[in-house]
C-alpha positions, -999 to 999 in steps of 0.1 A, spaced: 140 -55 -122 138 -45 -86 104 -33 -73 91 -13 -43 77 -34 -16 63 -5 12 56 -27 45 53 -24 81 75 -50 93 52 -66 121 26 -70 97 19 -104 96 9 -105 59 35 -80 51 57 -108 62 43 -138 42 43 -115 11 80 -108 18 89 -142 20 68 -152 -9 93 -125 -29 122 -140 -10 111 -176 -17 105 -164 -58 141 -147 -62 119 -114 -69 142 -82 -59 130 -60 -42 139 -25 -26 122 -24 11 107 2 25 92 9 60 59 21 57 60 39 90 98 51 87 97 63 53 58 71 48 45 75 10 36 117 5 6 124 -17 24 125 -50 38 92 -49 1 77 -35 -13 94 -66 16 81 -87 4 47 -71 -31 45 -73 -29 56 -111 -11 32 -115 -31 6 -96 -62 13 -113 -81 6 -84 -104 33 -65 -84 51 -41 -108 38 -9 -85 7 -18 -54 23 -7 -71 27 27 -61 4 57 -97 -3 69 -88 -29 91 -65 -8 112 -66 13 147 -62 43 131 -86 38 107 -112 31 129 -102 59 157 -108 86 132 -139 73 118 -128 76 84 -155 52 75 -181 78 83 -154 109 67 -142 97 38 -174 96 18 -174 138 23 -138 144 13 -122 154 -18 -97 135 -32 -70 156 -27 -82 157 12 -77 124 7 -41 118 -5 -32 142 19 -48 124 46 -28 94 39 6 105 36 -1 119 71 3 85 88 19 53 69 -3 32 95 -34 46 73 -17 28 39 -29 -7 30 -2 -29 28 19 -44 19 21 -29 -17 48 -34 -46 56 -9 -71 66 -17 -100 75 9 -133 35 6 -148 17 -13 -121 9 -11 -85 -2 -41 -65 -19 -32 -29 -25 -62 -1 -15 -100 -7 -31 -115 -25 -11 -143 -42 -26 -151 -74 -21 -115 -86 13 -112 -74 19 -142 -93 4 -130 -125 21 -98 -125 53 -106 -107 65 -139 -119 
């Protein structure tokens, strides 16, 4: 099966998670992150999938991040405000993420990949 992998190709761990799918034999489909950024209903199709809180689809080390004081926001918006806010910018996505058809994996961290990937 061929899974999503949503990057942004400087990423440094975006590009150790690529090769660790190269180096597996995992297929994947790529996807630039800032070319072809995720709308709402495919983050909510995502993070239901995920099962994690959606703060964790949040790139909280990032410029962006940090220049809109989301910290400080997020806390006061709705969901939906939310979602919305993040398919406004890919840059605002944690990444890298893979998609696959009932589970979502967001960051890299290698012991998960390899529990849900290999």
């Amino acid at each position: 099966m061929a899974y999503l992998f949503v990057e942004y190709p400087k990423c440094s761990t975006c590009q150790k998670a690529k090769k660790w799918l190269d180096d597996h034999g995992i297929s994947y489909e790529d996807r630039h992150i800032k070319e072809e950024r995720p709308t709402a209903e495919e983050l909510k199709q995502w993070q239901r999938r995920s099962g994690l809180p959606l703060k964790r689809f949040f790139n909280t080390s990032g410029m962006l991040y940090k220049s809109l004081e989301l910290k400080e926001k997020l806390p006061d918006m709705s969901e939906e405000e939310q979602f919305d806010l993040l398919a406004t910018d890919g840059m605002l996505v944690k990444r890298p993420l893979v998609a696959g058809k009932d589970f979502v994996l967001v960051g890299f961290k290698e012991k998960e990949w390899e529990e849900k990937l290999l």
